[in-house]
C-alpha positions as CSV (number, residue, x, y, z in Angstrom):
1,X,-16.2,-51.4,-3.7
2,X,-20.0,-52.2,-5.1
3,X,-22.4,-50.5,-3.0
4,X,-25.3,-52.1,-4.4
5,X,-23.9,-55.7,-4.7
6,X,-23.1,-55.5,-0.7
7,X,-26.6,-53.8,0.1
8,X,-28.4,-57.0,-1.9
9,X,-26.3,-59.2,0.0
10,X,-26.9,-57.6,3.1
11,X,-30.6,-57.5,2.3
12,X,-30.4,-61.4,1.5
13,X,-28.7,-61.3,5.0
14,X,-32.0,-59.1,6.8
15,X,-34.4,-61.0,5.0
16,X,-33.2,-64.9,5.2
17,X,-31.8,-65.2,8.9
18,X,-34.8,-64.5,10.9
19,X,-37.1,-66.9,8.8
20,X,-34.7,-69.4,9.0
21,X,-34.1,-69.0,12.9
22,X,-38.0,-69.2,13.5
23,X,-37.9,-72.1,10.5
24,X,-34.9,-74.2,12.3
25,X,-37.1,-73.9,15.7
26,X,-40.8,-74.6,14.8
27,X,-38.8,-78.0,13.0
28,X,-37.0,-78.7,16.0
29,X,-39.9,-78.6,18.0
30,X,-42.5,-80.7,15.4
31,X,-39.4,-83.4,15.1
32,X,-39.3,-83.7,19.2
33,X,-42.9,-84.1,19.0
34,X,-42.5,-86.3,15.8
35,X,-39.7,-88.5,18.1
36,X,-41.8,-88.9,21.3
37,X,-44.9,-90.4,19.1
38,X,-42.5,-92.9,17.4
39,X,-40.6,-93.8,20.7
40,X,-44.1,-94.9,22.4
41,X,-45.2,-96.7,19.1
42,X,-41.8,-98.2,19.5
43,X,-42.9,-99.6,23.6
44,X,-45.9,-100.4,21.8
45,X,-43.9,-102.6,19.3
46,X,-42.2,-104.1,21.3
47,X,-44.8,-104.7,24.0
48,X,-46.8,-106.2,21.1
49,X,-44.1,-108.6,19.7
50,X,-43.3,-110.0,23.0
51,X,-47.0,-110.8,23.8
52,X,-47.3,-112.4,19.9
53,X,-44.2,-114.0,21.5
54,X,-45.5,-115.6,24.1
55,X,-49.2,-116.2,22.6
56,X,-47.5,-118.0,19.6
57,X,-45.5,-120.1,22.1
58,X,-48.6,-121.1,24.3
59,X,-50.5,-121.9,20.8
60,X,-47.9,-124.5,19.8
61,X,-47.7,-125.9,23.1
62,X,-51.5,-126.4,23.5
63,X,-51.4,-127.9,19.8
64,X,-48.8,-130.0,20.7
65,X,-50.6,-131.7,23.6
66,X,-54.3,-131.9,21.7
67,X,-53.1,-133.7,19.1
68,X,-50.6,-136.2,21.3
69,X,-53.7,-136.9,23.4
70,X,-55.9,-137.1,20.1
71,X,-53.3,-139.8,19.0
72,X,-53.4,-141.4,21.9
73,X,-56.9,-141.9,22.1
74,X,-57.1,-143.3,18.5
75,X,-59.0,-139.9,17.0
76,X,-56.6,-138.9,14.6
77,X,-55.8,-141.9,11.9
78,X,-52.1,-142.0,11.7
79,X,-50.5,-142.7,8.5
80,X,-47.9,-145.8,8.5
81,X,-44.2,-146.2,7.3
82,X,-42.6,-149.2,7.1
83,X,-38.9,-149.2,8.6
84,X,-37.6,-151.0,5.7
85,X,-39.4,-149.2,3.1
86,X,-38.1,-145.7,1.7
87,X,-39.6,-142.6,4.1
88,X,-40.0,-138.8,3.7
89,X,-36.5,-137.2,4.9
90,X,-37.9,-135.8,8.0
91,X,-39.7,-138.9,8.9
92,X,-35.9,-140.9,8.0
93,X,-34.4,-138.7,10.3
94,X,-36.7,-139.2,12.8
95,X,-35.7,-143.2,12.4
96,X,-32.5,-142.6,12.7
97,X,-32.1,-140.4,15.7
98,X,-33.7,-143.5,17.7
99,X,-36.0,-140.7,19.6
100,X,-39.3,-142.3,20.6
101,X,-41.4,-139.2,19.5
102,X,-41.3,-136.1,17.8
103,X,-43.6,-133.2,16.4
104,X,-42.8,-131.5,13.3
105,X,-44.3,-128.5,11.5
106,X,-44.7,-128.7,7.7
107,X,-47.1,-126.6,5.2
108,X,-45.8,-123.4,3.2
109,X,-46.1,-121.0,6.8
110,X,-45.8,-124.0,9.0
111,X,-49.7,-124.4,9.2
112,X,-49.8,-127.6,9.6
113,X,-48.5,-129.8,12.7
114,X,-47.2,-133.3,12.6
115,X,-46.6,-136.3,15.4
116,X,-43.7,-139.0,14.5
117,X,-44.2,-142.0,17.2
118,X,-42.3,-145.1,16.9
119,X,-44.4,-148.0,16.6
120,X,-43.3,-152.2,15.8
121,X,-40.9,-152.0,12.6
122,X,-42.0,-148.4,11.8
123,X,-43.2,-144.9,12.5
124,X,-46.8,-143.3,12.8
125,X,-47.4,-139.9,11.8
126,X,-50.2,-137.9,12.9
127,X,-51.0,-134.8,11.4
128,X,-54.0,-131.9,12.4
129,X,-54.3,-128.4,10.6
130,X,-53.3,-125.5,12.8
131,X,-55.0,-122.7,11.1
132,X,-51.8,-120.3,11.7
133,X,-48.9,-120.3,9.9
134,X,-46.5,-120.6,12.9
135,X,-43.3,-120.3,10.7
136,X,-44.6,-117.0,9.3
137,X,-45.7,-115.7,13.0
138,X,-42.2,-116.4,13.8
139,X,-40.7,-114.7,10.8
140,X,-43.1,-111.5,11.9
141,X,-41.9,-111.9,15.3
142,X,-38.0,-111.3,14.3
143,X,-38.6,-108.8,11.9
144,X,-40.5,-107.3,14.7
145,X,-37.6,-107.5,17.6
146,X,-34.9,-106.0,14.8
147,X,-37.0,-103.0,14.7
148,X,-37.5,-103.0,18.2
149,X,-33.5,-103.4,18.7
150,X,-32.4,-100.9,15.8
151,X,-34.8,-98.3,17.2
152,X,-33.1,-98.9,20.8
153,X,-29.5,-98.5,19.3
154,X,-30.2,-94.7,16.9
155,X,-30.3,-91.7,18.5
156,X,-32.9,-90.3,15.8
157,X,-33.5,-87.0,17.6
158,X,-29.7,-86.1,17.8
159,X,-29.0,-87.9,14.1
160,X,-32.5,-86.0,12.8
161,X,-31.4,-82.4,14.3
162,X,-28.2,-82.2,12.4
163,X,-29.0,-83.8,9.7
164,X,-31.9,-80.9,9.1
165,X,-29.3,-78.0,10.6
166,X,-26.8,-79.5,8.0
167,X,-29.3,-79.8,5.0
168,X,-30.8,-76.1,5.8
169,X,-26.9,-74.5,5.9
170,X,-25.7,-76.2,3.0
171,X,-29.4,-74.7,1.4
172,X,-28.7,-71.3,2.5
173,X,-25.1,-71.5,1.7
174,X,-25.9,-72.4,-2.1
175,X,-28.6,-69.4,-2.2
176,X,-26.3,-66.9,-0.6
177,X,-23.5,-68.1,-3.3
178,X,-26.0,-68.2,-6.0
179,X,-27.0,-64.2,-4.6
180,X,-23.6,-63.0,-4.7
181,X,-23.2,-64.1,-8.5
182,X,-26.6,-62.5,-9.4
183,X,-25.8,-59.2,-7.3
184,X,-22.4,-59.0,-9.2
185,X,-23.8,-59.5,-12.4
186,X,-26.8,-57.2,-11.4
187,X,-25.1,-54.3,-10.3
188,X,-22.5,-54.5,-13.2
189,X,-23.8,-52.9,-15.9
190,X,-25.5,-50.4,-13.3
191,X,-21.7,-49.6,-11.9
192,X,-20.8,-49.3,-15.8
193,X,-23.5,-47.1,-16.1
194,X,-23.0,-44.7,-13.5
195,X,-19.4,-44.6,-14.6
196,X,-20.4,-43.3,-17.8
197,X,-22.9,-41.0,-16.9
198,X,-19.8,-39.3,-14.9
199,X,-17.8,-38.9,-17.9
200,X,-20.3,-38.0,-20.0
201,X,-21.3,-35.0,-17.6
202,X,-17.5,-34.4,-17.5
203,X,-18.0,-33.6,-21.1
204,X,-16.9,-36.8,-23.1
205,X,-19.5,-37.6,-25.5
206,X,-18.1,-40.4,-27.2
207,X,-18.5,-42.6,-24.3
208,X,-20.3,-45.8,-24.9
209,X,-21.3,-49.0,-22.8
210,X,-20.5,-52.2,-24.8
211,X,-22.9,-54.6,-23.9
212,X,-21.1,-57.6,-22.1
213,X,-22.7,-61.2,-20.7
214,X,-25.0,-60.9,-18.2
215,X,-28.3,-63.1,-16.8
216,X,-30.6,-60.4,-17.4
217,X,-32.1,-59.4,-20.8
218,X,-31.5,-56.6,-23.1
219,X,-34.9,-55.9,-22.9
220,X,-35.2,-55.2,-18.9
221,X,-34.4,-52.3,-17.1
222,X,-30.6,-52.2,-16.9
223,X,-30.9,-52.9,-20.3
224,X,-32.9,-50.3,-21.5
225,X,-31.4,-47.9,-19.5
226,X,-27.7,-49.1,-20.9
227,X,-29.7,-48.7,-24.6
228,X,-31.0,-45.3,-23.9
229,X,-27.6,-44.1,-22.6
230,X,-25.7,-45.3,-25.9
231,X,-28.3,-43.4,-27.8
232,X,-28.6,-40.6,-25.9
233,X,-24.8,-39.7,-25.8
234,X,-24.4,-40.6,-29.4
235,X,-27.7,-38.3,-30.2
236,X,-25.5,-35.4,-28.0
237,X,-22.5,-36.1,-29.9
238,X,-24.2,-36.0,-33.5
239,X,-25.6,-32.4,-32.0
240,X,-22.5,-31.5,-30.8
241,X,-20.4,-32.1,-34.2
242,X,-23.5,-30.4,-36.0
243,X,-23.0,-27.3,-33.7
244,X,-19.5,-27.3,-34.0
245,X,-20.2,-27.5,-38.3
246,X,-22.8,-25.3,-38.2
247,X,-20.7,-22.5,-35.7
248,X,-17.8,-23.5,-38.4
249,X,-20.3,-22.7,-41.3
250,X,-21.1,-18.8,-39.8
251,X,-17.7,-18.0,-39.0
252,X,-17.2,-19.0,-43.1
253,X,-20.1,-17.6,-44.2
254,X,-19.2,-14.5,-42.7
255,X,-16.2,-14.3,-44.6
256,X,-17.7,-15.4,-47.6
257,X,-19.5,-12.3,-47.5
258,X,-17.0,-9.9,-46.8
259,X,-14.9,-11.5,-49.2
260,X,-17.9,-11.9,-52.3
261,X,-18.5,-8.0,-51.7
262,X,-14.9,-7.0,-52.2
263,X,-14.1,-9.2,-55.1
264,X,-17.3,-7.7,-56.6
265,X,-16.5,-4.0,-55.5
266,X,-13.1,-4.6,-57.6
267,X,-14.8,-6.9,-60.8
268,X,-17.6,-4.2,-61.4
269,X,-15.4,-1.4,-63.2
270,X,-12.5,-4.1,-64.2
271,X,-15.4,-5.4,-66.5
272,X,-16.9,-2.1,-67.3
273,X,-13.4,-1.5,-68.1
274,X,-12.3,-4.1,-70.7
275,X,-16.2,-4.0,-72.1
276,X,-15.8,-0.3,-73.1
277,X,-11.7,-1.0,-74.6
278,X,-13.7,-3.7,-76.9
279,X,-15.7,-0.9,-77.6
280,X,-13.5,1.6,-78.8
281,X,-10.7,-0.7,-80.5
282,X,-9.0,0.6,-83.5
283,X,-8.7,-1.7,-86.2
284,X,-5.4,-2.1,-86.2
285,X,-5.4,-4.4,-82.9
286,X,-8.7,-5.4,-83.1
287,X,-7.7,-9.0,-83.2
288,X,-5.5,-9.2,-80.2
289,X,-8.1,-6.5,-78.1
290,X,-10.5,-8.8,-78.6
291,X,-8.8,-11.7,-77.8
292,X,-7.7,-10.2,-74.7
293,X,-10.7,-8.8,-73.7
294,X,-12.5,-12.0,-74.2
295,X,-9.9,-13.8,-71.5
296,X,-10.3,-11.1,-69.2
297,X,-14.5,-11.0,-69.7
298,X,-14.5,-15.1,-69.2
299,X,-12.0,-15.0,-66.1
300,X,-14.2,-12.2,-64.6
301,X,-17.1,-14.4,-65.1
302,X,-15.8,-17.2,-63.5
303,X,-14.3,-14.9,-60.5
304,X,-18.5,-13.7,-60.8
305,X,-19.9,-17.3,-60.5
306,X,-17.6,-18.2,-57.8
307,X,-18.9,-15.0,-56.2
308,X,-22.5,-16.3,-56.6
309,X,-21.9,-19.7,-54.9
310,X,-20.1,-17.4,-51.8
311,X,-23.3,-15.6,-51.6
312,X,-25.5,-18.7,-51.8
313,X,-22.7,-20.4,-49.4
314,X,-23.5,-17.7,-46.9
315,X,-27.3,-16.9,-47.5
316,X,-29.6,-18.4,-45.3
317,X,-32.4,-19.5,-46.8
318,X,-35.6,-20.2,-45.8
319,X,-36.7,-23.3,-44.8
320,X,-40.1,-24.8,-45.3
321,X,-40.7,-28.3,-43.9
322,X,-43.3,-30.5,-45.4
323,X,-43.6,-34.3,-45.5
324,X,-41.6,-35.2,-48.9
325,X,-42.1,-38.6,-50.3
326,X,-38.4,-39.8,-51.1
327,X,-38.9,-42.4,-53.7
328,X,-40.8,-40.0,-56.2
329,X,-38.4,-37.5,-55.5
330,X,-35.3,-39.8,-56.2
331,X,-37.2,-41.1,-59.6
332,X,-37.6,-37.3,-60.2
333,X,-34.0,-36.5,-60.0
334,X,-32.2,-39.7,-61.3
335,X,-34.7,-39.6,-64.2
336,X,-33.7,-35.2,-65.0
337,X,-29.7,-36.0,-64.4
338,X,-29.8,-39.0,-67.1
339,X,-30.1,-37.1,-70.2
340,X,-27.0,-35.4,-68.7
341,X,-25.0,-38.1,-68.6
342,X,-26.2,-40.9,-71.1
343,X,-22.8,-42.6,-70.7
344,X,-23.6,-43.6,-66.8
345,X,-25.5,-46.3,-65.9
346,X,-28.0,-45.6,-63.1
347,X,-29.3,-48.0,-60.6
348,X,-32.5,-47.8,-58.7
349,X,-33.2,-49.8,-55.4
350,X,-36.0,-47.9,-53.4
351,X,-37.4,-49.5,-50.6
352,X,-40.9,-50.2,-50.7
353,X,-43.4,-48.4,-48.5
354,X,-41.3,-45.7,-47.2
355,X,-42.9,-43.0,-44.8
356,X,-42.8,-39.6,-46.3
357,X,-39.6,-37.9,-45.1
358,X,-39.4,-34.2,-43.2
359,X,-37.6,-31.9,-45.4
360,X,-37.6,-29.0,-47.3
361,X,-38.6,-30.2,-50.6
362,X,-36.4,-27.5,-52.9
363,X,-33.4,-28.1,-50.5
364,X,-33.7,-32.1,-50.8
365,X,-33.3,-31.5,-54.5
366,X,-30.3,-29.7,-54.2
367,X,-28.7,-31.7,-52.5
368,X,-29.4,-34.4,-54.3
369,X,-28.9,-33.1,-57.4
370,X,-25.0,-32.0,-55.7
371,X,-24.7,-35.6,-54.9
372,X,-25.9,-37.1,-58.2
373,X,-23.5,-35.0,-60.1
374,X,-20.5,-36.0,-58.4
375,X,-20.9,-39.5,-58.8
376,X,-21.7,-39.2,-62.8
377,X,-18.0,-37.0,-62.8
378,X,-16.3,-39.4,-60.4
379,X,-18.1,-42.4,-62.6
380,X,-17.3,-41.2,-65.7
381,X,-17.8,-43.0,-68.8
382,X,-19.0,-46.6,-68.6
383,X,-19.5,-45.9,-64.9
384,X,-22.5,-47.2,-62.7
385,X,-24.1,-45.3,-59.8
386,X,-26.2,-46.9,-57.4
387,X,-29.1,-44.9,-55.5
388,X,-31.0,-46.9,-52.8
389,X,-33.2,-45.7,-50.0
390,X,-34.2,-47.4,-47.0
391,X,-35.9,-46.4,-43.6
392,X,-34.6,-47.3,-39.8
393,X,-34.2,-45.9,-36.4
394,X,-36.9,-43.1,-36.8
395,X,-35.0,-41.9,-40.1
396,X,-34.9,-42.0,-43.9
397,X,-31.7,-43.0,-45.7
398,X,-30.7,-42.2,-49.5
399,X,-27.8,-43.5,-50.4
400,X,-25.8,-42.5,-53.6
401,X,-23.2,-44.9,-54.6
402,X,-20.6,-44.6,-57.6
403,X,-18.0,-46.9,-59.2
404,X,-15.3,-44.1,-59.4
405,X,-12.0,-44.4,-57.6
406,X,-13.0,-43.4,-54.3
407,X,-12.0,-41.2,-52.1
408,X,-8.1,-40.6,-50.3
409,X,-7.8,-40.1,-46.1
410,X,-6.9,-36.5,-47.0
411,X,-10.3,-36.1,-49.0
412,X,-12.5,-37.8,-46.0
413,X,-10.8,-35.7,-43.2
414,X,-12.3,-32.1,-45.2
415,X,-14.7,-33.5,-47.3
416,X,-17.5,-30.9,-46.2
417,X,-15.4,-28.2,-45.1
418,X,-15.5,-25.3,-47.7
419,X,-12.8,-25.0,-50.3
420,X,-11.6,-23.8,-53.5
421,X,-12.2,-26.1,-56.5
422,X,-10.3,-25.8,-59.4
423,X,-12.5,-28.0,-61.5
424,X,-14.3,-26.5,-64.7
425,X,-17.3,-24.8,-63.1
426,X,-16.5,-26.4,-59.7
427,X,-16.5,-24.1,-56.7
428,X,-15.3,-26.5,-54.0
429,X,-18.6,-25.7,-51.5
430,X,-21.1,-28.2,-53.1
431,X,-20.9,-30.7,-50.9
432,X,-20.6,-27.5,-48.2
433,X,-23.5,-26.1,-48.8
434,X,-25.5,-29.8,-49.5
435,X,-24.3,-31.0,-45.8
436,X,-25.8,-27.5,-44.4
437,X,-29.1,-27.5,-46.0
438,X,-29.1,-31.3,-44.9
439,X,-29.1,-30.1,-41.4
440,X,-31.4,-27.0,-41.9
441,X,-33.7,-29.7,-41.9
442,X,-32.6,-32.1,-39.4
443,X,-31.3,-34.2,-41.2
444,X,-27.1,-34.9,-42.1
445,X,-25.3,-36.4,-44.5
446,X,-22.4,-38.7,-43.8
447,X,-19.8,-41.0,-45.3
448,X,-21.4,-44.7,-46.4
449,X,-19.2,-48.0,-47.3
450,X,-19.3,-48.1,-51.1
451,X,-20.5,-51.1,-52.9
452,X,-19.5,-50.3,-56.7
453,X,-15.8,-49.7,-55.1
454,X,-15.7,-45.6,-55.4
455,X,-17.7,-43.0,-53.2
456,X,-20.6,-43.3,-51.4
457,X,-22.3,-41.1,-49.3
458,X,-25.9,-41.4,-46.8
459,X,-28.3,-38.9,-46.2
460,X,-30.3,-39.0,-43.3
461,X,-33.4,-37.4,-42.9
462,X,-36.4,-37.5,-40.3
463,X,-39.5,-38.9,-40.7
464,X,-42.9,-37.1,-41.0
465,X,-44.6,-36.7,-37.5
């Protein structure tokens, strides 16, 4: 179960109800208020329609009579249609219906009111100006009973309240929904975290949380907190694998010299030995003595030189840590090792502006001069090697790249673990003794991808503080 995803509902819960209780209520109580100020402006309404009503009925009526009694009495001038002649269609109509008199309203809004009186072979109209457009005080009148009417028929307080309750749930609904998603994806990564952290106090380093979809940045605080776990647990595990190396590289350089100062106990008088049976040779087998003793002086002195490397295997040097600046080092070394091997092309990509690198200057050398050389021997003639240097995540990177044919699965796995070499003047600790004095000062070496299709290999280094 997610803890924290049911705490930020729950505090969704705390934090939303009461508001929305006191919300729903204050609303409730402006709409009654709202309600009881329309429902007397509706009695106004209608109050006020049926007195425009009944003035606008008494108006006509009065009109009526003034101008009947204005006709009468000759004051108005009537106009005159013949019977026999062609008429308006009201005044027609008015023929035909054989009524003796009729008023009629006419104008746009009915403003203007008319008298038809039969008179001889024809009809008189009289006609006065009202002033008030009686067909649009009607019109206003009906608009003004539907309102009245529709207003009678809704129940707006009951249709209001739930329409509010039912807008404010469906509101609320939607958030809480929307909260739920967030609150999963929130407390996601944080659930993947803790997780980790668990194994990684249990002791597995390699854990790692892949980053997965989520609404909130990289850049905020789960994020950084997932981006400083990754690189804290892969900063242990580099330690760790160095400890284990280094702890590897005592136990063998223990041995180294136990073993360097029994070989040498036993080569001392061997060569004192054969040295004074060249010196007292009789002639008669001086050939072959001195063959032999030449064998036996150059296999001593290779048993000697492997001797040597065992003793600088297991010395511990000291170690004197200065800012070094890489790409004047790597000109240095490329440009010493060419003369050496004129048959290998060398190629040079240094990346500009470099900060100067922590390291023990004399050790750096070695171990690029180590690397250097086994490229030109894997390269061999017509071969390229590539050395480029570049700078990222607090570290500086040289990179040695050859065109030889590579490295096997078998040769990865023990690559820097000591061994014996059976190469003309190979020892089999070079790259040993380059990966320890690589993290003497802080630094490593590792495997790269190659890009001429042989061997490559990175070392890392710290920058200058």
């Amino acid at each position: 179960m997610n803890r924290l995803r049911n705490r930020l509902i729950l505090v969704f819960l705390a934090a939303t109800l009461g508001p929305l209780g006191v919300t729903l209520w204050l609303t409730r109580d402006l709409l009654d208020r709202s309600l009881s100020i329309a429902a007397g402006r509706e009695a106004e309404l209608d109050a006020l329609s049926l007195s425009l009503q009944q003035t606008g009925r008494e108006l006509y009526q009065r009109a009526r009579a003034d101008l009947k009694r204005r006709a009468d009495a000759g004051e108005v001038a009537p106009e005159r249609f013949a019977g026999s002649a062609p008429m308006p269609p009201e005044i027609d109509e008015f023929w035909r219906s054989g009524e003796l008199e009729r008023f009629h309203l006419s104008g746009e809004d009915g403003d203007r009111l008319e008298y038809f009186v039969r008179g001889g072979d024809g009809v008189l109209r009289h006609a006065v100006d009202l002033g008030v457009g009686m067909e649009r005080l009607s019109r206003q009148y009906a608009r003004a009973r539907e309102a009245v009417e529709r207003g009678r028929q809704l129940d707006r307080r009951r249709g209001f309240t739930y329409t509010f309750i039912l807008l404010a749930a469906a509101i609320w609904a939607v958030s809480l929904a929307v909260l739920i998603f967030v609150a999963a994806r929130i407390s996601q990564p944080i659930q993947k975290l803790t997780g980790a952290l668990g194994k990684l106090a249990s002791g597995d380093l390699g854990v790692r949380i892949p980053p997965g979809p989520r609404l909130l940045h990289q850049e905020d605080e789960v994020g950084r907190a997932i981006n400083a776990f990754n690189h804290t647990a892969a900063e242990l595990e580099q330690s760790r694998d160095r400890l284990v190396y280094l702890t590897q590289l005592a136990s063998w350089q223990s041995l180294a010299r136990k073993m360097a100062h029994e070989v040498k106990n036993s080569l001392t008088p061997i060569r004192l030995t054969v040295e004074e049976m060249l010196a007292r040779h009789n002639e008669r087998d001086s050939a072959f003595l001195e063959q032999a003793a030449q064998i036996v002086v150059e296999e001593v002195e290779s048993l000697e030189r492997r001797i040597r490397a065992f003793s600088q295997f297991a010395a511990e040097p000291p170690v004197t840590l200065a800012p070094v600046v890489v790409n004047e080092l790597v000109q240095e070394r490329v440009t010493f090792l060419r003369n050496g091997h004129p048959e290998v092309a060398y190629e040079l990509d240094l990346g500009p502006g470099l900060d100067p690198a922590q390291a023990d200057e004399d050790l750096l050398k070695g171990v690029l001069t180590n690397l250097l050389e086994n490229a030109a021997e894997a390269a061999g003639g017509g071969g390229r090697i590539l050395v480029r240097t570049a700078s990222g995540d607090g570290r500086i990177a040289i990179e040695v790249h050859d065109s030889g044919p590579g490295l096997s699965e078998q040769a990865r796995r023990t690559l820097f673990q000591p061994t014996i070499s059976f190469k003309k003047n190979g020892t089999g600790l070079g790259l040993s003794i380059a990966r320890k004095s690589a993290l003497l000062v802080g630094g490593d070496i590792v495997l790269a991808e190659g890009e001429l299709g042989g061997a490559a290999f990175r070392v890392l280094l710290p920058k200058a503080i």
